[in-house]
Gaussian input, Z-matrix of N, CA and C with variables (Angstrom, degrees):
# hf/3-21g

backbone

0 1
 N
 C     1     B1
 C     2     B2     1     A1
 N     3     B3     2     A2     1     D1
 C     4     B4     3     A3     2     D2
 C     5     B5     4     A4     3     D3
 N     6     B6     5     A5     4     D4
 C     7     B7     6     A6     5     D5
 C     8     B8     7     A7     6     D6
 N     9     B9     8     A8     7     D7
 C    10    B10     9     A9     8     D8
 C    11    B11    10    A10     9     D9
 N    12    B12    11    A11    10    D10
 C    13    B13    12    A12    11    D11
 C    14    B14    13    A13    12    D12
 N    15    B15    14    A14    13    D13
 C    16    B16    15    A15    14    D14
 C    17    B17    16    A16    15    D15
 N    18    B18    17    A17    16    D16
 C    19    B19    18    A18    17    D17
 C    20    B20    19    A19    18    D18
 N    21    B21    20    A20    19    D19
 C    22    B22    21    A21    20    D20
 C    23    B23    22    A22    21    D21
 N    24    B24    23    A23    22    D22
 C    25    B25    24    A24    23    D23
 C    26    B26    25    A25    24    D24
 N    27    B27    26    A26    25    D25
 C    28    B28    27    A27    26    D26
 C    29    B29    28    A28    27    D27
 N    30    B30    29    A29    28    D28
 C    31    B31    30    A30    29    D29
 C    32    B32    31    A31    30    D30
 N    33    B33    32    A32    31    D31
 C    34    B34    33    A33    32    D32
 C    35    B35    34    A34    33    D33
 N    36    B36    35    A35    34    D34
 C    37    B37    36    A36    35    D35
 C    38    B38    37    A37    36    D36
 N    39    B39    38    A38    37    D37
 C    40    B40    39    A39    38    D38
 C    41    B41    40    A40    39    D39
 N    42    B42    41    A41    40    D40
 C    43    B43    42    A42    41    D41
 C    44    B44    43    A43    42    D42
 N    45    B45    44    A44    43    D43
 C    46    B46    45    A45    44    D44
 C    47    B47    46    A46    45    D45
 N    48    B48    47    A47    46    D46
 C    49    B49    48    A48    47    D47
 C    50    B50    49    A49    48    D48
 N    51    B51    50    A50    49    D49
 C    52    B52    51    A51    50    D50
 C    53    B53    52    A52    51    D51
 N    54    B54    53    A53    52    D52
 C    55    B55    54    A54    53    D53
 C    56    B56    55    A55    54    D54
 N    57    B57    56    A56    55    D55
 C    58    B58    57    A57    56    D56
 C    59    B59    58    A58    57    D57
 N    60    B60    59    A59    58    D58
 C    61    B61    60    A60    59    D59
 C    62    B62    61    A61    60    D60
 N    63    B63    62    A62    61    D61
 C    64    B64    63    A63    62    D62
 C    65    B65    64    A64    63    D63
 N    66    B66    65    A65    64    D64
 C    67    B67    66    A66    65    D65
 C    68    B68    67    A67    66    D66
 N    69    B69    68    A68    67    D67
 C    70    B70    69    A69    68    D68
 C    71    B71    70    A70    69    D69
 N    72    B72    71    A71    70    D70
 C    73    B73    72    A72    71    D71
 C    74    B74    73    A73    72    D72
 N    75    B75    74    A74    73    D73
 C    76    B76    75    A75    74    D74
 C    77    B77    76    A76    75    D75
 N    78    B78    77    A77    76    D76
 C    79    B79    78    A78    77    D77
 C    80    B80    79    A79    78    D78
 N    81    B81    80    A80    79    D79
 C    82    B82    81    A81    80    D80
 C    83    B83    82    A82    81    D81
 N    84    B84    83    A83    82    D82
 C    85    B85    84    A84    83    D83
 C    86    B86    85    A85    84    D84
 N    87    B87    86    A86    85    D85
 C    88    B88    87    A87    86    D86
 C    89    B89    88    A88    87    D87
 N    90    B90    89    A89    88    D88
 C    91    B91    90    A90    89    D89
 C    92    B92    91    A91    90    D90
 N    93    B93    92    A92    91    D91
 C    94    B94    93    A93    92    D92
 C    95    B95    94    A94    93    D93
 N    96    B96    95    A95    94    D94
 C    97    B97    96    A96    95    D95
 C    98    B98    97    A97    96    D96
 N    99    B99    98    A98    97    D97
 C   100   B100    99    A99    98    D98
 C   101   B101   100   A100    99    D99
 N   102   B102   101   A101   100   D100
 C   103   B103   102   A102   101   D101
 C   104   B104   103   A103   102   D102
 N   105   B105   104   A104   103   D103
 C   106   B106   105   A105   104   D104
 C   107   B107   106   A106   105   D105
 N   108   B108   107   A107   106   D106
 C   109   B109   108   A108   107   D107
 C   110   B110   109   A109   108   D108
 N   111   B111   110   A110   109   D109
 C   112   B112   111   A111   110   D110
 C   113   B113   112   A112   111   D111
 N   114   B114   113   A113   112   D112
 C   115   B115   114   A114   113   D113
 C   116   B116   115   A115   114   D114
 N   117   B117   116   A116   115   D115
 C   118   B118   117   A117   116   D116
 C   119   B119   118   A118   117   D117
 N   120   B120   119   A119   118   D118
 C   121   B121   120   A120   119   D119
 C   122   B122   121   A121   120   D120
 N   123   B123   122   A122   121   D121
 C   124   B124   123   A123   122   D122
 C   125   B125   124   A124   123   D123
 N   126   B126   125   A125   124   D124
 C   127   B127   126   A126   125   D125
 C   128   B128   127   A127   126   D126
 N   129   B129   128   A128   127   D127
 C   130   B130   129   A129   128   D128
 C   131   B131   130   A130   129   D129
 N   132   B132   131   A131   130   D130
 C   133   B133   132   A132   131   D131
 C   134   B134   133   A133   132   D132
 N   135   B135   134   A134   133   D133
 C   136   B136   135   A135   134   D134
 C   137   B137   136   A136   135   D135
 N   138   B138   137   A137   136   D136
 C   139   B139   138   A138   137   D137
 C   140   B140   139   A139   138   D138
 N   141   B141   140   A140   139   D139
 C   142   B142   141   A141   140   D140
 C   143   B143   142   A142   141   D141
 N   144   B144   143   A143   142   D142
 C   145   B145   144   A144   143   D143
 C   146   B146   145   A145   144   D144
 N   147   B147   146   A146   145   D145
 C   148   B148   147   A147   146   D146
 C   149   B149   148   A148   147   D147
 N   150   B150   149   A149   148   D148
 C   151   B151   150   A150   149   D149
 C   152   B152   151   A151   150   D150
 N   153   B153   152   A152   151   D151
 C   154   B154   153   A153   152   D152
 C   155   B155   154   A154   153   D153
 N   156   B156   155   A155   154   D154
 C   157   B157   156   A156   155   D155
 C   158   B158   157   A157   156   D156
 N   159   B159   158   A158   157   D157
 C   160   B160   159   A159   158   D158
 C   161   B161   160   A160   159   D159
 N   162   B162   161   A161   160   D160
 C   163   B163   162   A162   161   D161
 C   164   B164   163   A163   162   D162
 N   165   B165   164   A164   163   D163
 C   166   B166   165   A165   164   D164
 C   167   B167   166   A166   165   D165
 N   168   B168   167   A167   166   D166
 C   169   B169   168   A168   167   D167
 C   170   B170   169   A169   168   D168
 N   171   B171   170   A170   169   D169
 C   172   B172   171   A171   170   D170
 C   173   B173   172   A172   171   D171
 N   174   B174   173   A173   172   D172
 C   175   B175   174   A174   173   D173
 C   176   B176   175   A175   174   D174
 N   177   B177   176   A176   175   D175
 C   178   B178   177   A177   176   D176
 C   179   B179   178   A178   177   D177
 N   180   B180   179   A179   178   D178
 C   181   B181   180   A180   179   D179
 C   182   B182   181   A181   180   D180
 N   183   B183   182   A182   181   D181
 C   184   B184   183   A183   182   D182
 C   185   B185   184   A184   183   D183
 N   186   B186   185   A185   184   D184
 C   187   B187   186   A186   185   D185
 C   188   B188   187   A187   186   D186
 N   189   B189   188   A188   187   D187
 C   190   B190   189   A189   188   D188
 C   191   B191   190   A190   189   D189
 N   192   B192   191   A191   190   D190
 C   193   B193   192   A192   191   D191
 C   194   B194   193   A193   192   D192
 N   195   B195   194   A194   193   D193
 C   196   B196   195   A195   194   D194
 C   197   B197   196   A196   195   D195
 N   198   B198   197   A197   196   D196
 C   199   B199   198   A198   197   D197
 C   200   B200   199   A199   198   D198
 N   201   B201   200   A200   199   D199
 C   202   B202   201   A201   200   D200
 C   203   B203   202   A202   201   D201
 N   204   B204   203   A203   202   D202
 C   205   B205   204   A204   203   D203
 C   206   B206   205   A205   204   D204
 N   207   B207   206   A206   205   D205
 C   208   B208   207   A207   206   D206
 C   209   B209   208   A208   207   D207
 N   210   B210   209   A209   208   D208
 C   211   B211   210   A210   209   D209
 C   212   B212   211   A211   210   D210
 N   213   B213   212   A212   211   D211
 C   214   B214   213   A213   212   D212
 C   215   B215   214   A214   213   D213
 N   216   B216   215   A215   214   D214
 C   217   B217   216   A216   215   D215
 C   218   B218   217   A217   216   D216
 N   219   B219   218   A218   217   D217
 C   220   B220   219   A219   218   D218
 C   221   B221   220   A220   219   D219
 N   222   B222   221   A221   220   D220
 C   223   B223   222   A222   221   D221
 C   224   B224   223   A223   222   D222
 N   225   B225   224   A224   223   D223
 C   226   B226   225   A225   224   D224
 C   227   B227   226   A226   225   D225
 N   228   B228   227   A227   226   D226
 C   229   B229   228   A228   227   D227
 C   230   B230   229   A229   228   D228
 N   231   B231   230   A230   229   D229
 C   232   B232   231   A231   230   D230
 C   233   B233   232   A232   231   D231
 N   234   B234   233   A233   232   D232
 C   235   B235   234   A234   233   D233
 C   236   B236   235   A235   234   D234
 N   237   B237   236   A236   235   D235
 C   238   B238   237   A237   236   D236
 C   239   B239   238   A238   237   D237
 N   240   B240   239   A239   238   D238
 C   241   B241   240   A240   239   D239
 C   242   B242   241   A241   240   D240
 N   243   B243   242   A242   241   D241
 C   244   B244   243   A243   242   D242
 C   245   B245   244   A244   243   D243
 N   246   B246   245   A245   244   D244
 C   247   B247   246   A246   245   D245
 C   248   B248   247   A247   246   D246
 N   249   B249   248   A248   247   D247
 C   250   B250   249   A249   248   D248
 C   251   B251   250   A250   249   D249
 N   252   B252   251   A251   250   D250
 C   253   B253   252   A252   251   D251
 C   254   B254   253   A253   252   D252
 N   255   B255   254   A254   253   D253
 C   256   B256   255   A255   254   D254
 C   257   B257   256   A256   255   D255
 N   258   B258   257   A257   256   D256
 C   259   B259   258   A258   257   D257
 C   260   B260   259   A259   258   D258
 N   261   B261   260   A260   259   D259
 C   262   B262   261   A261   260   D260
 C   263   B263   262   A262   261   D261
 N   264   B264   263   A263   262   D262
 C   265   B265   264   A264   263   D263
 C   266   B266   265   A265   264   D264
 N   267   B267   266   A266   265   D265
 C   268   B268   267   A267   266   D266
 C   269   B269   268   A268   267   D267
 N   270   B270   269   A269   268   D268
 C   271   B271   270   A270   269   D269
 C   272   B272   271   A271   270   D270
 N   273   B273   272   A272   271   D271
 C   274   B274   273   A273   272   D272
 C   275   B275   274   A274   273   D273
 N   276   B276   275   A275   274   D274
 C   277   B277   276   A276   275   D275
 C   278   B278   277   A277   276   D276
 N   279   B279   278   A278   277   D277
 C   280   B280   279   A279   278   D278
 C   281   B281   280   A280   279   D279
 N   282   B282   281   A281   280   D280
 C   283   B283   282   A282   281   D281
 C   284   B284   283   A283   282   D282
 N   285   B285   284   A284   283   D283
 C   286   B286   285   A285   284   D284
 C   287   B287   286   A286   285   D285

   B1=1.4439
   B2=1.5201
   B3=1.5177
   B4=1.3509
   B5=1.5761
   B6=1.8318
   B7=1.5803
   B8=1.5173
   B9=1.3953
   B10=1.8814
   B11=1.3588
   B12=1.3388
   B13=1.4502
   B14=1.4959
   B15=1.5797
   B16=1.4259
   B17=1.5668
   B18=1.3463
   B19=1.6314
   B20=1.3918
   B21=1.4869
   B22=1.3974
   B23=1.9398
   B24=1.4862
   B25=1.8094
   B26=1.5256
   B27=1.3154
   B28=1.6651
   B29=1.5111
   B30=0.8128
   B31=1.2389
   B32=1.6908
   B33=1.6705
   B34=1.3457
   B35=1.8825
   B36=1.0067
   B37=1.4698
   B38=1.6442
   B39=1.3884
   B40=1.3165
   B41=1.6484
   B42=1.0224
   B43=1.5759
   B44=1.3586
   B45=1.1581
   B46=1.6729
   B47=1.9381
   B48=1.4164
   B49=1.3999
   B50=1.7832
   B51=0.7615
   B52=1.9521
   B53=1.6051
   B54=1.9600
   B55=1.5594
   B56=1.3573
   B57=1.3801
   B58=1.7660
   B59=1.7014
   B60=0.9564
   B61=1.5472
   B62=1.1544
   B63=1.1330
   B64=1.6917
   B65=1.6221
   B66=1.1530
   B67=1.7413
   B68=1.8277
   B69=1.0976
   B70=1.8580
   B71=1.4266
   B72=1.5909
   B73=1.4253
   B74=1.0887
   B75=1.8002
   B76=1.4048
   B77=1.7088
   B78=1.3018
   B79=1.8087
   B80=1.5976
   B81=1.2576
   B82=1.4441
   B83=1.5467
   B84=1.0906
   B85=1.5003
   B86=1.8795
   B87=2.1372
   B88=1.2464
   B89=1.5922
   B90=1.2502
   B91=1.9957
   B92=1.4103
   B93=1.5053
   B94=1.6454
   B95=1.5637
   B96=1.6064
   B97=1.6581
   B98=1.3346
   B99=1.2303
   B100=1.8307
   B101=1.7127
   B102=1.7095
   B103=1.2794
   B104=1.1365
   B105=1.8987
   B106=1.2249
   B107=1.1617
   B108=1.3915
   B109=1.7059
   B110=1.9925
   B111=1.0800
   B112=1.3335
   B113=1.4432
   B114=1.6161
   B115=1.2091
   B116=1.6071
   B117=1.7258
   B118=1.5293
   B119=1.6285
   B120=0.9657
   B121=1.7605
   B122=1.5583
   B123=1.2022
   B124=1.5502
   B125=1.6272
   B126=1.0282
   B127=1.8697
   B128=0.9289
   B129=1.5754
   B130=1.5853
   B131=2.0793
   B132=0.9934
   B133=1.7694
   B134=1.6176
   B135=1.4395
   B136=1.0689
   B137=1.8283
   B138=1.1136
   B139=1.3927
   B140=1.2632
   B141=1.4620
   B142=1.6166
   B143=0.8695
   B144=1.7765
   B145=1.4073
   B146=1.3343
   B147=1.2595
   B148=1.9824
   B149=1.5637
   B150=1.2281
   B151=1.1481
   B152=1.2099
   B153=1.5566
   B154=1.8195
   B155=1.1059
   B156=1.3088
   B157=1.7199
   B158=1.3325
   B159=0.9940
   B160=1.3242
   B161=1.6294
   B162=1.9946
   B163=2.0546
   B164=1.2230
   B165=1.6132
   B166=1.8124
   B167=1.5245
   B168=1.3547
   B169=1.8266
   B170=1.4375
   B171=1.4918
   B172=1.3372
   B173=1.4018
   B174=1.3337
   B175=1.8009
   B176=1.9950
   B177=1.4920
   B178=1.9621
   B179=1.3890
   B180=1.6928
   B181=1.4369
   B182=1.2842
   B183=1.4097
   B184=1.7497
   B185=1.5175
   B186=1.0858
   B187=1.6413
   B188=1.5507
   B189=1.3400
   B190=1.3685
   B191=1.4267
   B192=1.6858
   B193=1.2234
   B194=1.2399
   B195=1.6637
   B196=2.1587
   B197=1.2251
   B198=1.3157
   B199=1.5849
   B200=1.8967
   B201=1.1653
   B202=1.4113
   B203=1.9668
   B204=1.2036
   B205=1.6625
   B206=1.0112
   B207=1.7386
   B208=1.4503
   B209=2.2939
   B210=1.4881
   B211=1.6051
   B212=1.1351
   B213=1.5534
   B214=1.8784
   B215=1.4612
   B216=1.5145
   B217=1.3219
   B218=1.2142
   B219=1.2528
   B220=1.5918
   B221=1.7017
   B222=1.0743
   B223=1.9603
   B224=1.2305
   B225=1.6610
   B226=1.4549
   B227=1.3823
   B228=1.2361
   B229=1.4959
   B230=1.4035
   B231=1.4663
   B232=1.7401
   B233=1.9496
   B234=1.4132
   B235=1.6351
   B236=1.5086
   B237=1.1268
   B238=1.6263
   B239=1.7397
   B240=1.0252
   B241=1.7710
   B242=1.5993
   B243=0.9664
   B244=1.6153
   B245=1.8604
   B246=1.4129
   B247=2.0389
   B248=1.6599
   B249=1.2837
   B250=1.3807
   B251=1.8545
   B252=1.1556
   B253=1.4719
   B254=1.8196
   B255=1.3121
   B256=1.2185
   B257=1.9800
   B258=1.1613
   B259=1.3291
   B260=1.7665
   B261=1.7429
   B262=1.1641
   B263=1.4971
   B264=1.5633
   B265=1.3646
   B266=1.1047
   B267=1.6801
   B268=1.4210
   B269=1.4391
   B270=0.9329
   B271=1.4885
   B272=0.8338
   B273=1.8557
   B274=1.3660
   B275=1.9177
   B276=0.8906
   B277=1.2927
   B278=1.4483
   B279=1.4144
   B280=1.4456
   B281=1.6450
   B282=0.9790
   B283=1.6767
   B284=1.6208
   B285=1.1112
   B286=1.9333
   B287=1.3849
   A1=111.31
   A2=121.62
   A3=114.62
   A4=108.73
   A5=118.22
   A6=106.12
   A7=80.93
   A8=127.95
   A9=119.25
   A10=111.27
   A11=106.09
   A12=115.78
   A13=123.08
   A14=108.82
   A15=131.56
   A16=97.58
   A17=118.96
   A18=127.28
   A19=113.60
   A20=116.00
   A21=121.67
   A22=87.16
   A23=94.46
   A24=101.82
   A25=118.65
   A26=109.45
   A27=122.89
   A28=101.51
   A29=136.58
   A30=119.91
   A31=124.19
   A32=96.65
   A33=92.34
   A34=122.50
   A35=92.63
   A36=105.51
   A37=120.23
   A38=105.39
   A39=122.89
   A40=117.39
   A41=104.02
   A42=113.44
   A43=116.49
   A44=110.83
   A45=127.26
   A46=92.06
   A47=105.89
   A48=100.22
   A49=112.58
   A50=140.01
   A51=136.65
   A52=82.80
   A53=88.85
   A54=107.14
   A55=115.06
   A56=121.49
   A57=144.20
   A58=85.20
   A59=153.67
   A60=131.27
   A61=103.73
   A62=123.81
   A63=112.04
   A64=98.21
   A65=119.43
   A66=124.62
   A67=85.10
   A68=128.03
   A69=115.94
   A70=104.81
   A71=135.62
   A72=97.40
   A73=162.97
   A74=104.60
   A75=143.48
   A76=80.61
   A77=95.96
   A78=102.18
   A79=119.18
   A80=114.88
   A81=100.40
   A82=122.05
   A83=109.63
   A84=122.77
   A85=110.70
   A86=74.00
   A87=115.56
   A88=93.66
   A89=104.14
   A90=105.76
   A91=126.00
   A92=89.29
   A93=92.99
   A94=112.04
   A95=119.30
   A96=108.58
   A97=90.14
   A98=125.03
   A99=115.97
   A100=78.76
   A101=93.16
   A102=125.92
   A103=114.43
   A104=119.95
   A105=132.06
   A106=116.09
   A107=109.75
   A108=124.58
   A109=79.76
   A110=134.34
   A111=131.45
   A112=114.97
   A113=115.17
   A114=117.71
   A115=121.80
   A116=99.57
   A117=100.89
   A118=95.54
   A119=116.61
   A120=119.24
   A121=104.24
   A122=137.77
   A123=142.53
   A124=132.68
   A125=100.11
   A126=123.68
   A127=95.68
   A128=101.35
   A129=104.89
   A130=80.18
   A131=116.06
   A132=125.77
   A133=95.22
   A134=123.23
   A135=130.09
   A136=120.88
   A137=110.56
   A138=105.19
   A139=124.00
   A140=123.84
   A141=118.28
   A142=125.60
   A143=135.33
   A144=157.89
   A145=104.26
   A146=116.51
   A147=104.32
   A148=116.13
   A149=114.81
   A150=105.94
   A151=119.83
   A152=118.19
   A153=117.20
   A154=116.68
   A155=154.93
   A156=118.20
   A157=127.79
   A158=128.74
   A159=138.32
   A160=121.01
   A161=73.84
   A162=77.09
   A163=142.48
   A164=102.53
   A165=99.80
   A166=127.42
   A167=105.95
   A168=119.19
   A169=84.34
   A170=141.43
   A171=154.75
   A172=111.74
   A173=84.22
   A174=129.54
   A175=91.50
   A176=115.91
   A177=99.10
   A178=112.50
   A179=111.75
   A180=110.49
   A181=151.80
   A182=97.78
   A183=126.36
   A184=96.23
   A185=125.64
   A186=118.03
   A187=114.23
   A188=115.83
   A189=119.61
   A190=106.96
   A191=119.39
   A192=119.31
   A193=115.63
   A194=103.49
   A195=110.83
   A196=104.04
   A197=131.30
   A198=121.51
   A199=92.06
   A200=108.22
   A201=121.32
   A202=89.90
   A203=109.82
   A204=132.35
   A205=130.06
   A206=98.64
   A207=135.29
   A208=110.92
   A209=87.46
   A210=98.47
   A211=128.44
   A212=110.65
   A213=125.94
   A214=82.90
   A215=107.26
   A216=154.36
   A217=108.00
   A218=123.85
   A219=119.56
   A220=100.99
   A221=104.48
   A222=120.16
   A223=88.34
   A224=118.87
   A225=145.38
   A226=106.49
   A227=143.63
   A228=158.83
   A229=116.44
   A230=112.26
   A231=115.95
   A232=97.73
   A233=138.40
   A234=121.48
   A235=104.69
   A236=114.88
   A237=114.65
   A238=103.53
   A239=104.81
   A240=96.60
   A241=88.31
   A242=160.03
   A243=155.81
   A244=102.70
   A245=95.57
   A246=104.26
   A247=111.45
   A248=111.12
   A249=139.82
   A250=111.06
   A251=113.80
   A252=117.40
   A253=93.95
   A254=138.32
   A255=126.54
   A256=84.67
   A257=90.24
   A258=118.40
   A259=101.26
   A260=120.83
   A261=107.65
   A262=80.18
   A263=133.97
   A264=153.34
   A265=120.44
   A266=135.30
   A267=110.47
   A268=105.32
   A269=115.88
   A270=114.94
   A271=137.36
   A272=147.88
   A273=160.46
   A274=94.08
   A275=115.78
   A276=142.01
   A277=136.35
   A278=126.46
   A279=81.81
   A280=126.92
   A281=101.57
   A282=116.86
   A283=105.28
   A284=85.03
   A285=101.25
   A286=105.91
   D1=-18.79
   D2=-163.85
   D3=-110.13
   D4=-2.89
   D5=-142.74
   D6=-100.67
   D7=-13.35
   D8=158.38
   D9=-37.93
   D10=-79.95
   D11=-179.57
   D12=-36.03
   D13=-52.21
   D14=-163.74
   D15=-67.57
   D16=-41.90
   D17=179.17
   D18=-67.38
   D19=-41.04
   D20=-153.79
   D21=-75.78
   D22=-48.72
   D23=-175.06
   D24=-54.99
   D25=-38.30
   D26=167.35
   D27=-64.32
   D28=-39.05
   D29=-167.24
   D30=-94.57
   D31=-16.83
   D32=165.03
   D33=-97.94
   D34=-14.28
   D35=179.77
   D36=-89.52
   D37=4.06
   D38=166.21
   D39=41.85
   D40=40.10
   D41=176.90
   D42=-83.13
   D43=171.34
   D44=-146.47
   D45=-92.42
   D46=-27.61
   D47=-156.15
   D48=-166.17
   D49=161.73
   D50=177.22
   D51=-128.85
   D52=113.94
   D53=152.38
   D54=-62.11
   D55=-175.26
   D56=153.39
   D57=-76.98
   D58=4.34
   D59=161.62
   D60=-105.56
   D61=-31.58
   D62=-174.51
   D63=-58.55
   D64=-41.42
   D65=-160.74
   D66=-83.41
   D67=-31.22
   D68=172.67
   D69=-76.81
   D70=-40.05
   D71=154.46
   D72=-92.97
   D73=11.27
   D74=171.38
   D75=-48.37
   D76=-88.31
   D77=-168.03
   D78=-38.74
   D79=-41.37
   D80=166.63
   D81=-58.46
   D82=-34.80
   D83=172.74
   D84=-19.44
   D85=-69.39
   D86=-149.23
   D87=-63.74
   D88=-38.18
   D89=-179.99
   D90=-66.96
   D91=-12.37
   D92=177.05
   D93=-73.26
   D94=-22.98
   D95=178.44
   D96=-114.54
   D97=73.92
   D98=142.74
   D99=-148.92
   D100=118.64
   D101=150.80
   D102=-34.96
   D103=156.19
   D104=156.16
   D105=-55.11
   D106=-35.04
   D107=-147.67
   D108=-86.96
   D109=-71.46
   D110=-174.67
   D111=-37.64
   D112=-47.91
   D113=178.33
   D114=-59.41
   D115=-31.05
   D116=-177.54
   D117=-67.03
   D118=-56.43
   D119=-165.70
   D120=-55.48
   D121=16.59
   D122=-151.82
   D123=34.22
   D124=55.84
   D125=-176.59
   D126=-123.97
   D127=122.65
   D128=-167.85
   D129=-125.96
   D130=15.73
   D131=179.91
   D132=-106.56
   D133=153.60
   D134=144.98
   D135=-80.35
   D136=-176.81
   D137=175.90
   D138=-78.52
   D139=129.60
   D140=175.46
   D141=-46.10
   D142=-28.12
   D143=171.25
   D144=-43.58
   D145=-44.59
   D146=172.86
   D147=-107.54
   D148=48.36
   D149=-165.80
   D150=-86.11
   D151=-16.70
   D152=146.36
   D153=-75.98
   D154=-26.04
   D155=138.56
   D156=-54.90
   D157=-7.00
   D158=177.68
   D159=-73.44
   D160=-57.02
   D161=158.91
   D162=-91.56
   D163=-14.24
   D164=150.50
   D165=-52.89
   D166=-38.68
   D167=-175.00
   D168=-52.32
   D169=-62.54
   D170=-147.98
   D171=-46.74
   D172=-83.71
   D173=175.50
   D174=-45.03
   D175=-59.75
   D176=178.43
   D177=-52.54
   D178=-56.18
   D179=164.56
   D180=-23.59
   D181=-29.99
   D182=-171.59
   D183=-119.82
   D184=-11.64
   D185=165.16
   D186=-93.49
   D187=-25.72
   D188=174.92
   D189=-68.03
   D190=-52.55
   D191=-154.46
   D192=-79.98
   D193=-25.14
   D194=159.36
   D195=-58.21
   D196=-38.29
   D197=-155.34
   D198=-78.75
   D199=-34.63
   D200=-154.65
   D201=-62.46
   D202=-48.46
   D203=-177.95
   D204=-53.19
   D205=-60.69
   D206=-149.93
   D207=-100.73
   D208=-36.33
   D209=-151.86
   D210=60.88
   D211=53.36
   D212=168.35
   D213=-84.88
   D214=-170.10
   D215=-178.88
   D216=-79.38
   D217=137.70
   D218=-179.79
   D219=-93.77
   D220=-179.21
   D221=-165.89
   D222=-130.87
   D223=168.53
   D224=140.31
   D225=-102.07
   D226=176.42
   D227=135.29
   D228=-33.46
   D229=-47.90
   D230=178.15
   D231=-80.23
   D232=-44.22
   D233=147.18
   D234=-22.88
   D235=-82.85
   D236=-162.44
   D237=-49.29
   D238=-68.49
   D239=-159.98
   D240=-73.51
   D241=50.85
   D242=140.15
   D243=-102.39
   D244=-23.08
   D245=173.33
   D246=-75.76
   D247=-42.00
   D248=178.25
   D249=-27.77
   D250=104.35
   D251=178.84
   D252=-43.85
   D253=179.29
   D254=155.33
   D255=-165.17
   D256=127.46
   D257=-168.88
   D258=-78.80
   D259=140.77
   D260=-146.61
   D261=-179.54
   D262=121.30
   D263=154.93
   D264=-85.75
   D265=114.98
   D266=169.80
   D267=-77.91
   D268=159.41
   D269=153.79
   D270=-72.59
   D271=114.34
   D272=-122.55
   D273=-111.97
   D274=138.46
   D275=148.00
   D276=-78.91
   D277=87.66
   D278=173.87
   D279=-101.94
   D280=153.76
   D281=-171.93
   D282=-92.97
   D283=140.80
   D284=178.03
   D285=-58.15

């Protein structure tokens, strides 16, 4: 669930390397969207349904904590989701 985020953040923050902390605050990230209410029911996952906000939260997380390490560039949330593949069909024609 986290190595989207963790990749997308490595890769824009151009760091040398991913500590064992970058992947401890990936997961905090990641704990911030799984509900109480999920956790009581034993879901320790949030829902797949947001899983690009999920991996922006990630991906800022893992850009802060390189910069925090490393001395890259810091991000906002609108940086991250402006990196964000975003999936998009034209619509085909067909021609005679």
């Amino acid at each position: 669930f986290i190595f989207p985020g963790v990749g997308l953040g490595a890769i824009i923050s151009r760091g040398r390397y991913i500590s064992d902390d970058v992947f401890t605050e990936a997961a905090y990230a990641l704990s911030e969207h799984t509900s109480t209410k999920l956790i009581s029911k034993g879901t320790i996952y949030p829902s797949f349904v947001n899983i690009r906000e999920i991996s922006a939260s990630i991906a800022l997380s893992t850009t802060h904590q390189i910069a925090k390490e490393q001395k890259t560039s810091e991000f906002n949330i609108d940086d991250i989701k402006s990196y964000m593949w975003k999936p998009g069909y034209h619509t085909l024609v067909k021609t005679a």
